[in-house]
Wavefront OBJ file of the C-alpha trace (Angstrom):
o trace
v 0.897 7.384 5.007
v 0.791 3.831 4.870
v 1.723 1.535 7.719
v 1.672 -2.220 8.342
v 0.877 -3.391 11.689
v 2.157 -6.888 12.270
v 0.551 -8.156 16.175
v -1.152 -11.254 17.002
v -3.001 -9.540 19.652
v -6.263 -8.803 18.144
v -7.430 -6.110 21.374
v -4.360 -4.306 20.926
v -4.100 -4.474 17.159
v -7.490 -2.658 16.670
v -6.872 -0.200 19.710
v -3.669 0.498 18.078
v -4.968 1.143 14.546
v -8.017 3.262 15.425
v -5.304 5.912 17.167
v -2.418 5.739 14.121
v -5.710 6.464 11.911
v -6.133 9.239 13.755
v -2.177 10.352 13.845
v -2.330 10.163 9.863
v -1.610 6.620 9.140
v -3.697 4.090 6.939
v -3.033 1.047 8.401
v -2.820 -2.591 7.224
v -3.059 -5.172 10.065
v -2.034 -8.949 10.110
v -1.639 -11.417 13.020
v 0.933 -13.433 11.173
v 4.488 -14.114 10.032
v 3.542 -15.739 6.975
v 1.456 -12.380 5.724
v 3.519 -10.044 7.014
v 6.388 -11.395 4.799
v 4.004 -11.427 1.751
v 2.593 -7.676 2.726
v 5.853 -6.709 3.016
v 7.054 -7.895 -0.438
v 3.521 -6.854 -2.208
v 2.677 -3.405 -0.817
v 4.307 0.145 -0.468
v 4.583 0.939 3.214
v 6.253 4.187 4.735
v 6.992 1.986 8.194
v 6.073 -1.134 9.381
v 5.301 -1.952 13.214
v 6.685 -5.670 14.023
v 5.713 -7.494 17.369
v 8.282 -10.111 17.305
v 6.170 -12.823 19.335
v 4.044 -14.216 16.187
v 1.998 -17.866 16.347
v 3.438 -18.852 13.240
v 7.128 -17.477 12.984
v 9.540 -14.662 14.539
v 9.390 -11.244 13.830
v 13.371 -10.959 13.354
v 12.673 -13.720 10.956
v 10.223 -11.644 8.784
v 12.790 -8.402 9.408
v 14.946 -10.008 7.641
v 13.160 -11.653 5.005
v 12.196 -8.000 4.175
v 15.117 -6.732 3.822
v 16.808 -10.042 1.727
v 14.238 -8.968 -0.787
v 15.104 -4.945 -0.325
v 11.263 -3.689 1.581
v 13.305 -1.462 3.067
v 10.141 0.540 4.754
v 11.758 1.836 8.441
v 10.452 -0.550 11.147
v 9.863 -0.559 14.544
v 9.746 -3.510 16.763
v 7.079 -3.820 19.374
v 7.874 -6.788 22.042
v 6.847 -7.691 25.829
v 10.329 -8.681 26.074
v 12.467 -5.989 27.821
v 16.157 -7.777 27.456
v 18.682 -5.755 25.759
v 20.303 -8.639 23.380
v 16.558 -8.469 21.754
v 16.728 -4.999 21.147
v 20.244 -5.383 19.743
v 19.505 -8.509 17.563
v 16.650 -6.352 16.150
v 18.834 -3.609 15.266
v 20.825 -6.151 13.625
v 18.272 -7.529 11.471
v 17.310 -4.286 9.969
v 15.242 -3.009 12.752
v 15.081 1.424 13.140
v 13.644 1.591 16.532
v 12.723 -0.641 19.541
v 9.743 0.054 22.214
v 8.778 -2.608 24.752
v 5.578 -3.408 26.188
v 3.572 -2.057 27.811
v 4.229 1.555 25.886
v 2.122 4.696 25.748
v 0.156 5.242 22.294
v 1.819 8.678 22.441
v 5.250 7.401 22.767
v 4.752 4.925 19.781
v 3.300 7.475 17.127
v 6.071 9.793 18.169
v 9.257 6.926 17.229
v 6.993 6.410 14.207
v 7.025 10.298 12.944
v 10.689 9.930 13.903
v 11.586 7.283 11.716
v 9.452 8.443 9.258
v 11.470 11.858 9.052
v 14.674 10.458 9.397
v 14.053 7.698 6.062
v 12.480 11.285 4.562
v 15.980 12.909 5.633
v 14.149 15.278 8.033
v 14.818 16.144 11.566
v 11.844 18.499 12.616
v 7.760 17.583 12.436
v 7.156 20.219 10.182
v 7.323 19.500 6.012
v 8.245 22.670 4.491
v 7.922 22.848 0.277
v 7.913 26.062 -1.094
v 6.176 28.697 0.549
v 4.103 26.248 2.792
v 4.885 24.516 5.720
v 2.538 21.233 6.924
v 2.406 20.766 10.951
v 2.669 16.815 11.643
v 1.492 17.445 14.831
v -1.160 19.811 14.790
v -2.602 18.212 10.760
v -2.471 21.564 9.621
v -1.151 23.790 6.613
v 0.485 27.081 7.757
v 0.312 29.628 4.618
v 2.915 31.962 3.250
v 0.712 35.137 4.790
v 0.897 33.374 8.088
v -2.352 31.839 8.200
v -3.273 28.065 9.526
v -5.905 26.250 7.869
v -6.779 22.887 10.012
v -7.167 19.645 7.462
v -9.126 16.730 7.242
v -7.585 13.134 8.023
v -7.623 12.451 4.373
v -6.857 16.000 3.166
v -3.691 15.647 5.988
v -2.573 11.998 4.481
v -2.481 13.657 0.539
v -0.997 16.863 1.583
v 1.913 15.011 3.602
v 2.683 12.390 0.252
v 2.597 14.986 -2.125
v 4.933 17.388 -0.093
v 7.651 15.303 1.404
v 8.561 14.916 -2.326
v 8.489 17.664 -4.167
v 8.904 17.182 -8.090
v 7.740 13.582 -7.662
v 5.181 12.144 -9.841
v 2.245 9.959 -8.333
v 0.179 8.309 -10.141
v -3.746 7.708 -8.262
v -2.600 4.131 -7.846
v 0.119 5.154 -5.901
v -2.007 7.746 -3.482
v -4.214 5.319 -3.335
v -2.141 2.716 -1.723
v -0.801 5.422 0.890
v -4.661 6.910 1.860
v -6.236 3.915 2.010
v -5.817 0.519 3.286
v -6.611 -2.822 2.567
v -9.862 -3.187 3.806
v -11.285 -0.431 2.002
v -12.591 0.446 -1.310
v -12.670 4.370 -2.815
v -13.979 4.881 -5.885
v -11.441 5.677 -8.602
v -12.402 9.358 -8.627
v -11.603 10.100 -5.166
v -8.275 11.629 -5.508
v -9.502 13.428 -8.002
v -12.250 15.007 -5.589
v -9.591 15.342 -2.782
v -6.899 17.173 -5.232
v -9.885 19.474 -6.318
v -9.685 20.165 -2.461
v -6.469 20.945 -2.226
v -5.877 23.053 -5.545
v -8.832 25.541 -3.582
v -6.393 26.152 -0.307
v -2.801 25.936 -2.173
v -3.827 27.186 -5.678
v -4.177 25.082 -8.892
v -0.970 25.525 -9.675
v 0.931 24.186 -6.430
v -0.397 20.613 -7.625
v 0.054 19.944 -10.792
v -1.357 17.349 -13.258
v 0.963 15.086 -15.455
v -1.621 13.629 -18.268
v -1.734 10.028 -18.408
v 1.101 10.025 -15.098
v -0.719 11.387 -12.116
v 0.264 14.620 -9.973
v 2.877 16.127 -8.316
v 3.871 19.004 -5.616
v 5.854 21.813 -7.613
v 7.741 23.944 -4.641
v 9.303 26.174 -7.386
v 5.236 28.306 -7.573
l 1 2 3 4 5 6 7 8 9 10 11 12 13 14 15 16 17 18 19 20 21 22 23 24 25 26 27 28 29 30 31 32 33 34 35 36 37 38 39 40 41 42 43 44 45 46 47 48 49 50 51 52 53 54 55 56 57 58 59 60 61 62 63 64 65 66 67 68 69 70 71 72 73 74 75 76 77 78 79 80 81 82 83 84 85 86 87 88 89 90 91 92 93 94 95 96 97 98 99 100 101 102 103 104 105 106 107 108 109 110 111 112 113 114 115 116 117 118 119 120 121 122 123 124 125 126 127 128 129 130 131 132 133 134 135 136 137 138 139 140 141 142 143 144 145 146 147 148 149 150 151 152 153 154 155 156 157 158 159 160 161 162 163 164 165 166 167 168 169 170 171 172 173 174 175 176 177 178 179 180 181 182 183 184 185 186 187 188 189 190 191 192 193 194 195 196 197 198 199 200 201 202 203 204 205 206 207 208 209 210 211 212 213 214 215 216 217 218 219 220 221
């Protein structure tokens, strides 16, 4: 799931992204206004995190430059300040959450899962398609027989794309850009290697290919 981190405070920022990599997220990270808007506009995010204290700008600025140009990713908004006018000109702007600083990690990936499911129109941790059900919590696939089969970070991040929409067609561009952030470079047969994976655990089948389109999740098998 791809997230954009927007914090000018470089400690933080990588503390930050090395425990949302390990929550499931593949995380883009700027320290400005001016690239946040531009990220915003350019890449497919699933939710954004927005410090609204930037060098060059304010984050309700680039909120709602966002959403004048319809990114309409869920954000939450990450400030020192504590005064409730700032979370309610946030919510204003476009904002879907609000944590002040200093937070717990824990706190911050669990408003994030939240918003997540709510944009997904889910209310519980668990994504259920067809006769599988993926724990959000625990990265792990619970089978029809019962049986739990623990995944890998990237085998987690496919799994989750793929089965919040059912019936959806992805193309390897697409997974791509949720797996894997900027600052990285797979090889173009990756997802092909990863879906392989997959196909072994929820049957060939369960994932199927569209030639020339990409793959999708069919819950009707």
């Amino acid at each position: 799931m791809r997230l954009l981190l927007v914090e000018d405070d470089r400690l933080l920022a990588d503390g930050l992204a090395g425990q949302l990599e390990k929550a499931g997220f593949s995380v883009d990270h700027t320290q400005t206004a001016k690239e946040a808007i531009l990220l915003g506009e350019q890449e497919d995010y699933r939710v954004g995190i927005l410090d609204l204290g930037l060098p060059d700008g304010n984050g309700l600025d680039v909120l709602r430059k966002w959403r004048a140009i319809n990114a309409n990713f869920p954000v939450l908004i990450l400030t020192a300040r504590g005064d409730w006018q700032d979370k309610v000109n946030g919510l204003k702007a476009g904002a879907d959450d609000y944590l002040a600083k200093p937070f717990q990690t824990e706190e911050l990936i669990a408003r994030l899962n939240a918003i997540v499911r709510r944009s997904d129109g889910r209310v519980q941790t668990l994504v259920k398609a067809g006769r599988l059900v993926l724990d959000e919590n625990r990265q792990s696939l619970k089978m029809e027989d019962g049986t739990e089969h623990s995944l890998t970070g990237t085998e987690f991040r496919l799994l989750r794309c793929l089965m919040s929409r059912p019936g959806q067609v992805f193309s390897k561009e697409q997974l791509m850009e949720q797996l894997y952030n900027l600052k990285e470079s797979p090889t173009d047969n990756v997802i092909e290697a990863y879906i392989g994976r997959l196909r072994k655990l929820v049957g060939a089948s369960t994932i199927a290919t569209r030639r020339g389109q990409g793959y999708l999740f069919d819950d009707t098998v």
